[in-house]
Backbone of each chain as ProteinMPNN parsed JSONL, in Angstrom:
{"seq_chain_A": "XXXXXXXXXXXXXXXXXXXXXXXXXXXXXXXXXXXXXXXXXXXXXXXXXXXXXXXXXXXXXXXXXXXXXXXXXXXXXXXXXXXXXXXXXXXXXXXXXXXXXXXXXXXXXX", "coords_chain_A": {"N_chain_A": [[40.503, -10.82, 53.123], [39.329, -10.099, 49.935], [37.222, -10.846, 47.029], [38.637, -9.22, 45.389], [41.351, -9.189, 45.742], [43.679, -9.211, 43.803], [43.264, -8.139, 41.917], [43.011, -5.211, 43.296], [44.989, -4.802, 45.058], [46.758, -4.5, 42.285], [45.671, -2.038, 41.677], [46.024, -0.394, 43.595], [48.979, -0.344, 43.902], [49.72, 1.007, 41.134], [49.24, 3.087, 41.418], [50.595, 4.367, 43.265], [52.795, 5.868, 42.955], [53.764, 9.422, 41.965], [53.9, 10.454, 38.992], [52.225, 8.735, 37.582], [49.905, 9.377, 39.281], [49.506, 12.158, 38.218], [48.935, 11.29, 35.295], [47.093, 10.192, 34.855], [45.037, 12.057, 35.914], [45.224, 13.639, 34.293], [43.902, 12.31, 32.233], [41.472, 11.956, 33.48], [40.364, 14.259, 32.138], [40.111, 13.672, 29.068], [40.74, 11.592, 26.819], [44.175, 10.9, 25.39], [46.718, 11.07, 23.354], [50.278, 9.365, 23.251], [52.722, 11.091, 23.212], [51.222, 13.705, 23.536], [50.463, 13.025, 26.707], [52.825, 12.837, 27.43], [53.852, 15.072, 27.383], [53.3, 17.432, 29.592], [55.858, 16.257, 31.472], [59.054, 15.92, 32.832], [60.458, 13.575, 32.121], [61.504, 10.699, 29.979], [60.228, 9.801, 26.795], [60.072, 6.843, 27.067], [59.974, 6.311, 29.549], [57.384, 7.489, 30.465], [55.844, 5.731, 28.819], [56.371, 3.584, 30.139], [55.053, 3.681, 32.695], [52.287, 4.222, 31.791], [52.007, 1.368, 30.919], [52.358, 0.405, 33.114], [49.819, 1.404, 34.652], [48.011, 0.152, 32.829], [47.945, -2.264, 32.684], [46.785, -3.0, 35.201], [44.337, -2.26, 34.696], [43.244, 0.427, 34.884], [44.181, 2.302, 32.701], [43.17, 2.293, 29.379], [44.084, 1.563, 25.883], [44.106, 2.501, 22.565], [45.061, 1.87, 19.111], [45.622, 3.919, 16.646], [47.261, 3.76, 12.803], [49.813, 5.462, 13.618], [49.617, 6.35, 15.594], [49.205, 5.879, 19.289], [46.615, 5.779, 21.809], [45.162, 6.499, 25.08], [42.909, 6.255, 27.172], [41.034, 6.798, 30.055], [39.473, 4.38, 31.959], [36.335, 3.898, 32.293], [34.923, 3.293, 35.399], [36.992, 2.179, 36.938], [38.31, 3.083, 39.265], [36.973, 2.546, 41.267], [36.744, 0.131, 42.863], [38.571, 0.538, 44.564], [38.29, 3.382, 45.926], [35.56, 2.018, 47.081], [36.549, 0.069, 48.745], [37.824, 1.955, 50.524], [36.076, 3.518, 51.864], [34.697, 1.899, 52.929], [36.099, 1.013, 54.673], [36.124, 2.8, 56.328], [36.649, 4.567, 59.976], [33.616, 3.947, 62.667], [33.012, 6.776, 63.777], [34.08, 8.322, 61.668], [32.48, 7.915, 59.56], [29.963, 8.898, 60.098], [30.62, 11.291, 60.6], [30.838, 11.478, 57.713], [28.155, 11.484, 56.833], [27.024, 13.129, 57.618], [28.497, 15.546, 56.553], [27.943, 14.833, 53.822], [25.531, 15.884, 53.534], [25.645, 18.596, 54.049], [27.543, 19.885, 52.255], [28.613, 19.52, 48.752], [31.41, 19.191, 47.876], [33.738, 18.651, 44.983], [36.563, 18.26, 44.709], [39.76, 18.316, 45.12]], "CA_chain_A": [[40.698, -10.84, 51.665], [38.242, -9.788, 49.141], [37.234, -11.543, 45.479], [39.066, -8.465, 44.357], [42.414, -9.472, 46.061], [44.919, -9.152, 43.096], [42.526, -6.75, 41.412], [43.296, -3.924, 43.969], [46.671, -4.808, 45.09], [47.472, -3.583, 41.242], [45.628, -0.648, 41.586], [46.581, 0.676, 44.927], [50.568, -0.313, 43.503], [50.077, 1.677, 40.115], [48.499, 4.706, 41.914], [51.666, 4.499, 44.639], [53.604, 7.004, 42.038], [52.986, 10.497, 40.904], [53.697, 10.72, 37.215], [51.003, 8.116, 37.204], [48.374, 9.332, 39.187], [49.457, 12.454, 37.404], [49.02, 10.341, 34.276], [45.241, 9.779, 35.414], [44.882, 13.479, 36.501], [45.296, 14.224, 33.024], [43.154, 11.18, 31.59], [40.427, 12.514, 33.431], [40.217, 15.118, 31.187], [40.013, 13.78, 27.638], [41.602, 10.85, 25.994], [45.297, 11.405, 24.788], [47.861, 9.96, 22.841], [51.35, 9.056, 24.354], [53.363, 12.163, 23.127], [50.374, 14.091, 24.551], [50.417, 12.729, 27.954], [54.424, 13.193, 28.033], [54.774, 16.567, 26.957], [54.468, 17.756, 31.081], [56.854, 15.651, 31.909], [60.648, 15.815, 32.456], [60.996, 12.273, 32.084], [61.753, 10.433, 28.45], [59.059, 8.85, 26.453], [59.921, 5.535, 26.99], [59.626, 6.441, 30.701], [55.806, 7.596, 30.525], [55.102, 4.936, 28.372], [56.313, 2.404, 31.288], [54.326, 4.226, 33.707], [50.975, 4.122, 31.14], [51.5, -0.046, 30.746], [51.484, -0.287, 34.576], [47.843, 1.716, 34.526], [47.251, -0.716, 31.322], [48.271, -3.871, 33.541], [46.396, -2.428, 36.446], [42.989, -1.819, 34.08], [43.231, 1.598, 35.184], [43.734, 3.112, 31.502], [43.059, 1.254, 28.185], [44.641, 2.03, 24.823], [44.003, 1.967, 21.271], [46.864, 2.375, 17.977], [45.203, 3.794, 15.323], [47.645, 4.336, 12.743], [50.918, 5.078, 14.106], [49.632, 7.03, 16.975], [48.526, 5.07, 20.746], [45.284, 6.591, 22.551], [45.09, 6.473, 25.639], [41.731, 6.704, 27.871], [40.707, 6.377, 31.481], [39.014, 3.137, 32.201], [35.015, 4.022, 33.409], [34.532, 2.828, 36.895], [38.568, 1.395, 36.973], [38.927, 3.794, 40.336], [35.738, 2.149, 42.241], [36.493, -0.781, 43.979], [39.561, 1.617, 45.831], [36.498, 3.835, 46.359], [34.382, 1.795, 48.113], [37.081, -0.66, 49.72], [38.131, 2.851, 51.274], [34.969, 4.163, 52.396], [34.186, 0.616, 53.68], [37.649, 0.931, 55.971], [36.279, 4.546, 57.765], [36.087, 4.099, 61.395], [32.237, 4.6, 62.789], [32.74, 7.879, 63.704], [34.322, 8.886, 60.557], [31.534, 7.947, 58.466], [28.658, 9.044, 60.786], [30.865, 12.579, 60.03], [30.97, 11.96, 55.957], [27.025, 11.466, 56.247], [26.805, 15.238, 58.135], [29.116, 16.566, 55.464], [27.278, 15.074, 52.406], [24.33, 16.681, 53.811], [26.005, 20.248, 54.07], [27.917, 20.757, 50.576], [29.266, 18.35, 48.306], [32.986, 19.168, 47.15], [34.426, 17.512, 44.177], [37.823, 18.402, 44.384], [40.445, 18.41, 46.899]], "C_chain_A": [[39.341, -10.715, 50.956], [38.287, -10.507, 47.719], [38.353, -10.493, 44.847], [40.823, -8.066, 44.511], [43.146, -8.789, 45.151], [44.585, -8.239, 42.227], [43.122, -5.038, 42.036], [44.555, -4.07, 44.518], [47.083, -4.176, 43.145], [47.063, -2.423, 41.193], [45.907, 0.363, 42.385], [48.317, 0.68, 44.226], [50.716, 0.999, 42.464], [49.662, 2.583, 40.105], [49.339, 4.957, 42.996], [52.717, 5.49, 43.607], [52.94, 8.318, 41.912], [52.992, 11.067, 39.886], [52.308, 9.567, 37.273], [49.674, 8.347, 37.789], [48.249, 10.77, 38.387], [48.998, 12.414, 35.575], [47.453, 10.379, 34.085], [44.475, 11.195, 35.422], [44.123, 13.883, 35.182], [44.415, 13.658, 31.945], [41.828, 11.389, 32.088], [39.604, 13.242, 32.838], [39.225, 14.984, 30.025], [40.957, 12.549, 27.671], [42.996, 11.32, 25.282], [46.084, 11.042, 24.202], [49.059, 10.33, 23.524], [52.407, 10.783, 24.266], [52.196, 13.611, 23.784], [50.538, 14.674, 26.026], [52.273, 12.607, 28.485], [54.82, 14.252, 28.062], [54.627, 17.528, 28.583], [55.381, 17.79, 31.599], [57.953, 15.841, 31.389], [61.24, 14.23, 32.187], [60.581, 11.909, 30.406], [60.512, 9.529, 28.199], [58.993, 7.502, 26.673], [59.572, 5.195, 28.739], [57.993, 6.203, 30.878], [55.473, 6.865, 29.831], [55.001, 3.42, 29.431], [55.154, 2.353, 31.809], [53.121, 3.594, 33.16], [50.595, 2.488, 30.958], [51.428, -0.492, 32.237], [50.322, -0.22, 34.519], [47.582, 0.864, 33.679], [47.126, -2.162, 32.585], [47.017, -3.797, 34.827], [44.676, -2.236, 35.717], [42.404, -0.52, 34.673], [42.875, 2.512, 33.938], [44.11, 1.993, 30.709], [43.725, 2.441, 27.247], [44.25, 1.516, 23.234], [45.762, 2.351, 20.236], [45.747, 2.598, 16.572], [46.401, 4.463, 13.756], [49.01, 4.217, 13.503], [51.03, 5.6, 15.626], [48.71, 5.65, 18.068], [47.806, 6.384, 21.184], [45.108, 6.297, 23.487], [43.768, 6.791, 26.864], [41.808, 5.834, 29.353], [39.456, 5.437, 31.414], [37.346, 3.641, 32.886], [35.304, 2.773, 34.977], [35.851, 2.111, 37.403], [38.954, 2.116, 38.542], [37.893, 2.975, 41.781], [35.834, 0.725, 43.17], [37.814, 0.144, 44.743], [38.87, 2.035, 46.259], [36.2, 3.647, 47.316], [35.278, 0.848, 48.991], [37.882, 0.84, 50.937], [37.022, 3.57, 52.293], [34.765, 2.667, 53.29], [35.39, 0.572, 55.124], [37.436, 1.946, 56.954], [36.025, 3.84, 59.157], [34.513, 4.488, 61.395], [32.093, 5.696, 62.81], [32.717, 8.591, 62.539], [32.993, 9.171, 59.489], [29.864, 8.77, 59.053], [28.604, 11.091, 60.48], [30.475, 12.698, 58.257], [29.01, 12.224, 55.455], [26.613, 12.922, 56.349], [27.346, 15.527, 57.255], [28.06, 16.524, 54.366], [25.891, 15.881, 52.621], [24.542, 18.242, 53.51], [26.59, 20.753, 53.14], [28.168, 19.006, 50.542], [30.511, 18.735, 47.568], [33.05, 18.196, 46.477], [35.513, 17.342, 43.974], [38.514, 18.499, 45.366], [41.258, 19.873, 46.692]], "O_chain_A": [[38.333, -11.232, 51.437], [39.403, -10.749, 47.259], [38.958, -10.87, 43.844], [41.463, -7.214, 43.894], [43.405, -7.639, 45.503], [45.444, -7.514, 41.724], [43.5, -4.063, 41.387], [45.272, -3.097, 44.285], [47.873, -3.233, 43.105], [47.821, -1.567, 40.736], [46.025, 1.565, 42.146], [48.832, 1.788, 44.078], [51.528, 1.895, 42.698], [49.524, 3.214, 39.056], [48.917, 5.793, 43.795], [53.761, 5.589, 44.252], [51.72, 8.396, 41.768], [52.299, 12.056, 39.648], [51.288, 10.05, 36.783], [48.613, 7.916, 37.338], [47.164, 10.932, 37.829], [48.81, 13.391, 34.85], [46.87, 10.631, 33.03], [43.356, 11.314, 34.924], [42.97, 14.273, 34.997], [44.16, 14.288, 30.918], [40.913, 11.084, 31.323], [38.381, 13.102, 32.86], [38.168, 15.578, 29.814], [41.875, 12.504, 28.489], [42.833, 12.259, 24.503], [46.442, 10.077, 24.876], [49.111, 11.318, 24.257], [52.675, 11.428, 25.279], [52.711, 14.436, 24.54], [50.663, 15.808, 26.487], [52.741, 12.36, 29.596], [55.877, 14.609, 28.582], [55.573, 18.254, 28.889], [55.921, 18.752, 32.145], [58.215, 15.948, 30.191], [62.434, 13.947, 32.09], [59.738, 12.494, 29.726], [59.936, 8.787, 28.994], [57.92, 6.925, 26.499], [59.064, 4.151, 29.147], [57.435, 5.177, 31.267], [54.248, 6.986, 29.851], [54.117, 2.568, 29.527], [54.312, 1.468, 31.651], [52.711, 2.576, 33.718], [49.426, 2.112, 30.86], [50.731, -1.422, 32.642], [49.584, -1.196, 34.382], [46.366, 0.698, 33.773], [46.149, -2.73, 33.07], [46.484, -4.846, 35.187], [43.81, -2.054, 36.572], [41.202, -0.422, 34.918], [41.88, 3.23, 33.85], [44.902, 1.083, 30.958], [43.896, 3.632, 27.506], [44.142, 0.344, 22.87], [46.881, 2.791, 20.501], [45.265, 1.769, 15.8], [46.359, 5.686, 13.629], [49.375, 3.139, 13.97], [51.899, 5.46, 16.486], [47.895, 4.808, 17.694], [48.147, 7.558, 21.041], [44.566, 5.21, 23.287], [43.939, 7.866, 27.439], [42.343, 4.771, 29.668], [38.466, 5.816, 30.789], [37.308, 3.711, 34.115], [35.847, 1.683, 35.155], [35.688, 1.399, 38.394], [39.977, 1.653, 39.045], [38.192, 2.942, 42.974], [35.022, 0.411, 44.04], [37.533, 0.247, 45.937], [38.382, 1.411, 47.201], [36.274, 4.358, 48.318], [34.82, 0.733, 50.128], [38.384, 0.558, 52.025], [37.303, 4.077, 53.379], [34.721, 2.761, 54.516], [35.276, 0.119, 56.262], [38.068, 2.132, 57.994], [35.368, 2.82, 59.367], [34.035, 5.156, 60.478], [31.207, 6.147, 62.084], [31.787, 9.327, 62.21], [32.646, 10.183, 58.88], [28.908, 9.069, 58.337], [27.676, 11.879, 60.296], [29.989, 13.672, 57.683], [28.555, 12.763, 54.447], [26.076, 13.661, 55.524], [26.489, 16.114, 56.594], [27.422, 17.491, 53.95], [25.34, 16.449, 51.678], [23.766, 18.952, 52.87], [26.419, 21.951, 52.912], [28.092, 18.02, 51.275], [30.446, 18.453, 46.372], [32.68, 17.071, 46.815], [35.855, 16.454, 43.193], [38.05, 18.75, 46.478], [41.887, 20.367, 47.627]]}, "seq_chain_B": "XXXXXXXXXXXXXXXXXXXXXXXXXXXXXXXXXXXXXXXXXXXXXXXXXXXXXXXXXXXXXXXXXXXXXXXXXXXXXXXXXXXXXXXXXXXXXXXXXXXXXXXXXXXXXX", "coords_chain_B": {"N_chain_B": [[50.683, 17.237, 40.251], [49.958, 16.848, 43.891], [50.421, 18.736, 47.234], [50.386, 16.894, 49.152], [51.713, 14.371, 47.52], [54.149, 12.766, 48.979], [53.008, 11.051, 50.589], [50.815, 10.252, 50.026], [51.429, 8.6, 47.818], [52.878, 6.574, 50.053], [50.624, 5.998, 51.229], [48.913, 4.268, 49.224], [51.161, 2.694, 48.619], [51.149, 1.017, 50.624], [48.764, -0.356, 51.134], [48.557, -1.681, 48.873], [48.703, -4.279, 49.161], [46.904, -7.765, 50.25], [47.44, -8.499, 53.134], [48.224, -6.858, 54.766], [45.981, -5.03, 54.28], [44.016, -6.475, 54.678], [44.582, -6.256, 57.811], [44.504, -3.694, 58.418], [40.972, -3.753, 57.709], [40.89, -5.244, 60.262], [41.352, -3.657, 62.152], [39.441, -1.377, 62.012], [37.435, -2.043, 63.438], [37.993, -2.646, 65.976], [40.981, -1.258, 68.107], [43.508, -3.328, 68.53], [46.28, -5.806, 70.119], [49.575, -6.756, 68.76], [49.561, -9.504, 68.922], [46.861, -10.404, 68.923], [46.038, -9.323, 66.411], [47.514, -11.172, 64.567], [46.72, -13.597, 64.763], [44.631, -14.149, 62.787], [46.201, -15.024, 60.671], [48.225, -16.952, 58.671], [50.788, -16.25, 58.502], [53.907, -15.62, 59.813], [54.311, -14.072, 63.195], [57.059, -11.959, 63.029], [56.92, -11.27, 60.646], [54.363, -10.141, 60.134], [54.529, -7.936, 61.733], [56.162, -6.537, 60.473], [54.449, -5.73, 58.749], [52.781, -4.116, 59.757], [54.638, -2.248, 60.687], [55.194, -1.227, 57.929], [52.558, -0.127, 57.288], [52.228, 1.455, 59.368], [53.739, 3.621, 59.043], [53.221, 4.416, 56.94], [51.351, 6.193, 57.929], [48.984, 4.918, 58.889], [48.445, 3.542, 60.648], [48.654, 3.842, 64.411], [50.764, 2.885, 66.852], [50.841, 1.756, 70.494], [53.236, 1.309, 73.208], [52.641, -0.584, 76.601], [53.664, -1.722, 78.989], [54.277, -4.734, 78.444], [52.785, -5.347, 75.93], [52.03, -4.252, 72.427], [49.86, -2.093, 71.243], [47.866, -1.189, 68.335], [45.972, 0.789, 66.799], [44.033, 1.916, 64.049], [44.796, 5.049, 62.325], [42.605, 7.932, 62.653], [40.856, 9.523, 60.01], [42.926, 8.51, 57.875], [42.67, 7.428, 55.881], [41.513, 9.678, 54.388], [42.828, 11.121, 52.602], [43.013, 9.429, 50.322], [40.849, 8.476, 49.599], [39.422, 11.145, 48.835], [41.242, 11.453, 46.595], [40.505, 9.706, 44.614], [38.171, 10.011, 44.334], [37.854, 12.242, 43.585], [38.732, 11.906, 40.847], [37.654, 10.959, 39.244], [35.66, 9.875, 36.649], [33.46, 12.412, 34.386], [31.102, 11.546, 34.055], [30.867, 9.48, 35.65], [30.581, 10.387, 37.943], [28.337, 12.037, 37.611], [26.322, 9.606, 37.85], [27.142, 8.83, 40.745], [26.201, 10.568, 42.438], [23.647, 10.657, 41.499], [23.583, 7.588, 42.923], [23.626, 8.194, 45.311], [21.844, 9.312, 46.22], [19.427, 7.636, 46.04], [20.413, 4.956, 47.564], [22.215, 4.403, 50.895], [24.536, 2.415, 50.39], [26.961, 1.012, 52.723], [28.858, -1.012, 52.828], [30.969, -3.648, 51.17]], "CA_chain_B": [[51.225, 16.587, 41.644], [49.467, 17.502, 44.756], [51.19, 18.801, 48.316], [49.73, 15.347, 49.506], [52.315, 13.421, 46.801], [54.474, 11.89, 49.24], [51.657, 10.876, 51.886], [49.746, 9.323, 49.014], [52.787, 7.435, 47.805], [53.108, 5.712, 51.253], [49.422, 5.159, 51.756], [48.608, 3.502, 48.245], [52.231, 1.499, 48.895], [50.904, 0.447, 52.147], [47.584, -1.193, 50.716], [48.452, -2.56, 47.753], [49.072, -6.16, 49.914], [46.104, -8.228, 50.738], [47.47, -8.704, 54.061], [47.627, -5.296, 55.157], [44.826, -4.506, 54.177], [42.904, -7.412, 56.067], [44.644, -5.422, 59.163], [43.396, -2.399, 58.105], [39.541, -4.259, 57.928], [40.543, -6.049, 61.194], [41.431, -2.575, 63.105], [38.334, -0.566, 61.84], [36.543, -2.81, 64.284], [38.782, -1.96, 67.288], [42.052, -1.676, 68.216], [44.498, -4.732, 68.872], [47.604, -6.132, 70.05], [50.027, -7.344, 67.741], [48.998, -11.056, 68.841], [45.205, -10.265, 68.414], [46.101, -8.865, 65.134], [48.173, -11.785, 64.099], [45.964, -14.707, 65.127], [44.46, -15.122, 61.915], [47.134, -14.994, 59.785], [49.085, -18.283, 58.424], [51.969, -15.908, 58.909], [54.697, -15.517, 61.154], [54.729, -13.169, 64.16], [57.559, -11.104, 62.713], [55.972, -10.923, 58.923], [53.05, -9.454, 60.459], [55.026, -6.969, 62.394], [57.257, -5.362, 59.725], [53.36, -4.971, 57.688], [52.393, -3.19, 60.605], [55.392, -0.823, 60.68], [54.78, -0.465, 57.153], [51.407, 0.843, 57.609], [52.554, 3.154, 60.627], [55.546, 4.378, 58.729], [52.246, 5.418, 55.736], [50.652, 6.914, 58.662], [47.349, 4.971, 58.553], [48.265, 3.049, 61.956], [49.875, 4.303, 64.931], [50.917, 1.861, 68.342], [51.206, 2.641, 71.745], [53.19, 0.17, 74.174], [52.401, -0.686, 77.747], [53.996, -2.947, 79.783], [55.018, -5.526, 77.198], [52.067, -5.339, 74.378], [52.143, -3.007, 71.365], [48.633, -2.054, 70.834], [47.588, -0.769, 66.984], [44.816, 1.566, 66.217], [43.49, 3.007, 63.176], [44.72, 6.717, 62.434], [41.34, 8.983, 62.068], [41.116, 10.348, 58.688], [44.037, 8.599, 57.235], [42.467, 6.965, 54.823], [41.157, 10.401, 53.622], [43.365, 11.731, 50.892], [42.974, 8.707, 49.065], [39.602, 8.338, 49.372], [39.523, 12.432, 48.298], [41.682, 11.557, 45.311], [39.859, 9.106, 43.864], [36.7, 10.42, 43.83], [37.964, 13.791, 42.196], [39.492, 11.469, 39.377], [36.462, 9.867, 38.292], [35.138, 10.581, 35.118], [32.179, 12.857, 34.622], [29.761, 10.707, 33.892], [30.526, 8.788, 36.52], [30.292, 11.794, 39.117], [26.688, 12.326, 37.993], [25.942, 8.62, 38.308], [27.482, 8.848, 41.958], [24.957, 11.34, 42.731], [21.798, 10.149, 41.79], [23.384, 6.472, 43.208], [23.929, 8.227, 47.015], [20.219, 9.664, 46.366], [18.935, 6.022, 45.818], [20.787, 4.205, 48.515], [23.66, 4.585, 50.863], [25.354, 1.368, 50.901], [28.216, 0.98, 53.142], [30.174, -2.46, 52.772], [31.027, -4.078, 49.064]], "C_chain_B": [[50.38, 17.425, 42.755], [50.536, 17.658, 46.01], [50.722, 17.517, 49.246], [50.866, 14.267, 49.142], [52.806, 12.212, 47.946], [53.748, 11.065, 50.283], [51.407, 10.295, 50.889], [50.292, 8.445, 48.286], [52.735, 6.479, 48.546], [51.819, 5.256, 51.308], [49.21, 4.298, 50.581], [50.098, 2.389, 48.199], [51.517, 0.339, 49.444], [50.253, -0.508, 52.178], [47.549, -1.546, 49.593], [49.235, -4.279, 47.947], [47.801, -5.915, 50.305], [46.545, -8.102, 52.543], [47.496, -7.231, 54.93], [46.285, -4.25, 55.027], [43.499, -4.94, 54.812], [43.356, -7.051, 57.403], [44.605, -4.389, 59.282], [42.055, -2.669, 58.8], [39.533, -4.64, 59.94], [40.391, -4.366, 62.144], [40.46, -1.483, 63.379], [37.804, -0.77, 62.871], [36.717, -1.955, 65.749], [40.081, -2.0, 67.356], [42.622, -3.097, 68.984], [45.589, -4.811, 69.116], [48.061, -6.873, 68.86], [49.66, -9.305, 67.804], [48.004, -11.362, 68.376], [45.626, -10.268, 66.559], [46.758, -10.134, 64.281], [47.608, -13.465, 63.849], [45.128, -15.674, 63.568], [44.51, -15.434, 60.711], [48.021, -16.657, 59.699], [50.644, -17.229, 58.728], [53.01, -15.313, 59.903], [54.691, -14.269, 61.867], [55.303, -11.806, 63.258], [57.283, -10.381, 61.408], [55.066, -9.817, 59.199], [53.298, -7.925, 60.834], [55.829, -5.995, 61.871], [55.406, -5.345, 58.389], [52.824, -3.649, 58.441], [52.974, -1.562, 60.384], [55.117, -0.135, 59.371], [53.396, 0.538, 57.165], [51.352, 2.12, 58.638], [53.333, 3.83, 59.957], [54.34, 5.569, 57.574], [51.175, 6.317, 56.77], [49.12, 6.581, 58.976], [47.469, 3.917, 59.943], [48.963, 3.738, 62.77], [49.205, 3.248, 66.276], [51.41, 2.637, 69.404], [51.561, 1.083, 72.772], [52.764, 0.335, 75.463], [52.573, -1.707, 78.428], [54.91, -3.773, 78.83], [53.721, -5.987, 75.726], [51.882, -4.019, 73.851], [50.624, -3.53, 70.87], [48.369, -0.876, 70.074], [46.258, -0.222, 66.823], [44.692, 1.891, 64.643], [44.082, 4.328, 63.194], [43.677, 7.141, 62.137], [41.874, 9.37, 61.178], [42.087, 9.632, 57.731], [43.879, 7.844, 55.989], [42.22, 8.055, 53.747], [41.583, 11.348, 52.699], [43.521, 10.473, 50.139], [41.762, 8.94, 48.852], [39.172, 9.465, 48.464], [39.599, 12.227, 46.963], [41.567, 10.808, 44.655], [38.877, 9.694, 43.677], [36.94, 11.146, 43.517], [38.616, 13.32, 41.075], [38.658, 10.476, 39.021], [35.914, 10.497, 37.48], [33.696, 11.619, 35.335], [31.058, 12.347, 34.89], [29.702, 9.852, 35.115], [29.89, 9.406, 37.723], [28.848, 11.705, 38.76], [26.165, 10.929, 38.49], [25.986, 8.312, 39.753], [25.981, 9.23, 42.124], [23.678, 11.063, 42.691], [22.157, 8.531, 42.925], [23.036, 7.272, 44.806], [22.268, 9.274, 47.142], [18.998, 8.102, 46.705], [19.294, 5.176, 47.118], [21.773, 4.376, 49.409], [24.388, 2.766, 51.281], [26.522, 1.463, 51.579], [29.436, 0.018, 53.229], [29.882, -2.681, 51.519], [30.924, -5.225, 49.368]], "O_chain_B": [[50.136, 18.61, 42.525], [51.492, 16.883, 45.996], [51.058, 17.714, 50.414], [51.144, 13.391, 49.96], [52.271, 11.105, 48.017], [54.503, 10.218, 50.76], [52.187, 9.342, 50.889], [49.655, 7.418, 48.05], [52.555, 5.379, 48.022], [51.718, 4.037, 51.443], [49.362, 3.149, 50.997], [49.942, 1.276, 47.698], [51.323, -0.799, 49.015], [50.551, -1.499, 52.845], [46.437, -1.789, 49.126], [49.919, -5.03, 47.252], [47.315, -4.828, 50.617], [45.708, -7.475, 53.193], [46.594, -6.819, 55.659], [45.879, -3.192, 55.51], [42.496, -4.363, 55.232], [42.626, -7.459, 58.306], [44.675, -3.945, 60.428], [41.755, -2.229, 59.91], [38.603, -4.416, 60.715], [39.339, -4.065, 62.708], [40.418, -0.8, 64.403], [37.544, 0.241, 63.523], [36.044, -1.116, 66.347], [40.571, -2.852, 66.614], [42.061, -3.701, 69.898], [46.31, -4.014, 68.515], [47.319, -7.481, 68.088], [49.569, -10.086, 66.857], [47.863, -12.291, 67.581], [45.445, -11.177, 65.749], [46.444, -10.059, 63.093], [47.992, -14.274, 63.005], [45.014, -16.866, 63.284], [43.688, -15.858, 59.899], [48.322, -17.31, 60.698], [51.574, -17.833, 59.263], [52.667, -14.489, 60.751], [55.063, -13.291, 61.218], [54.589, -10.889, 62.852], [57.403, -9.176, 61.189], [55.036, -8.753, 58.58], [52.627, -6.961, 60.465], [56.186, -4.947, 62.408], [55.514, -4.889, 57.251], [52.539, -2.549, 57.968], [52.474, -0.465, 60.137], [54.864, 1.068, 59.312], [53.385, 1.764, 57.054], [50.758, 3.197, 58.687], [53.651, 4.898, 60.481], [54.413, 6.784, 57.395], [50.293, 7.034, 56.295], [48.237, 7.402, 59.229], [46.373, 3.466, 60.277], [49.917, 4.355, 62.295], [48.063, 2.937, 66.613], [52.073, 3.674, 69.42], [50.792, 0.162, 73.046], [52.42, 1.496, 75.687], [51.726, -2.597, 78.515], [56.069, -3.481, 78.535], [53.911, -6.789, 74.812], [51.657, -2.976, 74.466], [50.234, -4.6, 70.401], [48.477, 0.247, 70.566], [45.371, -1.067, 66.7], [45.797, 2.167, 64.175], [43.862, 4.894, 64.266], [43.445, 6.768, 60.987], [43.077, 9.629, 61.143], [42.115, 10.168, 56.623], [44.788, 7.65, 55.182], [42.478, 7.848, 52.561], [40.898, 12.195, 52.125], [44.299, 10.555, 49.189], [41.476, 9.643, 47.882], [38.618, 9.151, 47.41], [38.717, 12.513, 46.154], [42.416, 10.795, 43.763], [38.686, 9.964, 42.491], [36.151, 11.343, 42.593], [39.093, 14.134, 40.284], [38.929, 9.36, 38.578], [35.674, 11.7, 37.587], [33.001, 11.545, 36.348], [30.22, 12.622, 35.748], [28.616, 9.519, 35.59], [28.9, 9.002, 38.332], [28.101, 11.279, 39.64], [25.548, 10.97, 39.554], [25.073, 7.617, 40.199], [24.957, 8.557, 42.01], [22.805, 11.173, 43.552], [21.246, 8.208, 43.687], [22.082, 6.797, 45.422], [21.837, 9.786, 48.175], [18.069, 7.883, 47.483], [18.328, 4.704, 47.718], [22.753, 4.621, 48.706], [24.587, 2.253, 52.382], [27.34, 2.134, 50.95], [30.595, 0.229, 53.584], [28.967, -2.215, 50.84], [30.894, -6.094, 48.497]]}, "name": "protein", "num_of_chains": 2, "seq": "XXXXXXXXXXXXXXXXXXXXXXXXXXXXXXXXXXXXXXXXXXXXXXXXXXXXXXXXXXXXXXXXXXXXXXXXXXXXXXXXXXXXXXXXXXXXXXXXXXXXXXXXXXXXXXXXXXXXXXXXXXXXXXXXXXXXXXXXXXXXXXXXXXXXXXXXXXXXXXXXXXXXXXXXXXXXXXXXXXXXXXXXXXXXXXXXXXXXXXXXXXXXXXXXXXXXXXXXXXXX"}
């Protein structure tokens, strides 16, 4: 167990969907408001607004209301303890490979 | 959505429990029997054993019996479409900050 126990249990949970990491995808971007960040989606607004208070619950994405509209932004550094509790989990070999890779390019995208 | 979705579903399921995830940490090490693995857990035998399956079922363990112990590895790589899809959903700014940080230092545990 880590200090960040109940911390990352919500964020591994509210990144176990894909309208929401969709949700994120899209929050990478640019900041959005809720009609925005629904208009992809086949699912009803009150749907993607669920989805957006898990990431809220989860301190994944924050929100403002200015007005009658909600804003929606991606959280700086809200992805980083997954991150590094993932990188910290590689086997030896694995990582002894990620150091040869970062050496030879650096991809940012999958 | 990526061709990953349901794979990345199951793995972010998988690890959003503390306890699975401390047999994750424990397996990095080496592989184990389910007793090893269970030892230093307050919880029961069979608890332990349906976290397991969960984690084999997300593909990030797989067991092999012999005789009468089921011994749990690590999958290679299987951490690596999360790991992937976090770090391509981090903000810009953070991305450059990465960069100069893995110039500066490489830390490997949190």
């Amino acid at each position: 167990m880590t200090k960040y126990g109940s911390e990352l249990d919500a964020a591994f949970r509210a990144l176990a969907d894909p309208t929401r990491r969709a949700l994120v995808e899209r929050l990478v971007r640019s900041p959005a408001s809720v009609s925005q960040l629904a208009e992809p989606f086949d699912a009803s607004l009150p749907t993607i607004v669920e989805h957006l208070r898990v990431l809220e619950r989860a301190g994944i994405v924050a929100s403002e209301k200015v007005g009658r509209i909600r804003t929606y932004r991606l959280v700086p550094d809200a992805l980083t303890p997954i991150g590094r509790w993932v990188s910290a989990r590689r086997l030896p070999q694995e990582r002894r490979l990620d150091r040869l890779g970062a050496h030879l390019a650096h991809p940012e995208g999958d």
